[in-house]
N, C-alpha and C positions, 0 to 999 in steps of 0.2 A: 651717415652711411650705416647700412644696417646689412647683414648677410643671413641670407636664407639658406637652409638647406635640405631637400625634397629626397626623403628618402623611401621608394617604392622597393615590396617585395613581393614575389611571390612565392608562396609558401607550397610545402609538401601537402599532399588533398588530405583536409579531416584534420589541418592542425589549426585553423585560425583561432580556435574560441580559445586554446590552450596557450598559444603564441600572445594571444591577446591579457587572458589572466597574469603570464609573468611580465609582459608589458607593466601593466597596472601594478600590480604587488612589490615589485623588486627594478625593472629595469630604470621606470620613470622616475622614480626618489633616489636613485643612481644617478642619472642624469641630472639632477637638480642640485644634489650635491657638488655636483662638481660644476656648477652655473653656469650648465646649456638652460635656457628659455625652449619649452618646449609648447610648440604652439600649439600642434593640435598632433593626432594620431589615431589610429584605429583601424578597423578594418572597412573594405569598401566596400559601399549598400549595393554592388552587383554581383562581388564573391567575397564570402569568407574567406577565402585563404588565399586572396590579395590585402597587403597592409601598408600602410602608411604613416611615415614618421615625419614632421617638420618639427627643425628646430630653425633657432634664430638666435643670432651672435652681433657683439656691440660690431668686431670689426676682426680680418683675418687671423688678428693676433690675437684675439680670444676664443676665435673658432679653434686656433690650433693649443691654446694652451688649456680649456676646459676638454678637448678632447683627448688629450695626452693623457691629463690627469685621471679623466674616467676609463679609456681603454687598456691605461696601465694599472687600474686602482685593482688591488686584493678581493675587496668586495663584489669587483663586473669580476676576474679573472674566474675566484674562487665559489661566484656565487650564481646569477642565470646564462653567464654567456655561452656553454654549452646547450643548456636548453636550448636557449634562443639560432644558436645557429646550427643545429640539428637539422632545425623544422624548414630552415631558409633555401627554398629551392634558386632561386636567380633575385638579386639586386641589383638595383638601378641606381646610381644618385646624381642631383643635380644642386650647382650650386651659385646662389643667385647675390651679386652686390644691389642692393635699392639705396637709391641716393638720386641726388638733387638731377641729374643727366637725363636718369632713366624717365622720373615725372616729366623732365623738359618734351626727350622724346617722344611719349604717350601724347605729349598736345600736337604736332605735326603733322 
């Protein structure tokens, strides 16, 4: 089992490239520290200031225990999560189990 989670934003107009740099610099080695796998992320090639974050988690109980740890941790509190959610006009998230059912279902 593996769990995905699709996280869409859209950002305030004129902030992507800026949401994007504290992405990279501070948010993402945040996240890694606290051992979310992050798959991919960036901005979308139809607007900058649409963004997108996936991560990927072994199984629920790690989605919620690296999440605790990084949304409670000093370093997000004290450190980009103002920025980052200044600039955050509306979020989305979705969140996905893959496992042995859902292959099965795809062949059907």
């Amino acid at each position: 089992m593996r769990i995905v989670e699709i996280l869409q934003y859209t950002l305030k107009r004129g902030t992507g490239n800026a949401f994007h740099k504290i992405m990279v610099e501070q948010s993402t080695p945040l996240h890694r520290a606290s051992g979310m796998d992050i798959v991919s992320f960036g901005n979308s090639i139809h607007d900058e200031d649409s963004y997108y974050l996936i991560r990927s988690f072994d199984d629920p109980a790690h989605l919620k225990s690296s999440q605790d740890e990084f949304y409670r941790s000093d370093a997000w509190i004290n450190g980009p999560r103002t920025e980052i959610i200044d600039r955050i006009e509306t979020s989305v998230k979705s969140v996905l189990i893959l496992g042995a059912k859902v292959v099965d279902n795809l062949r059907m």
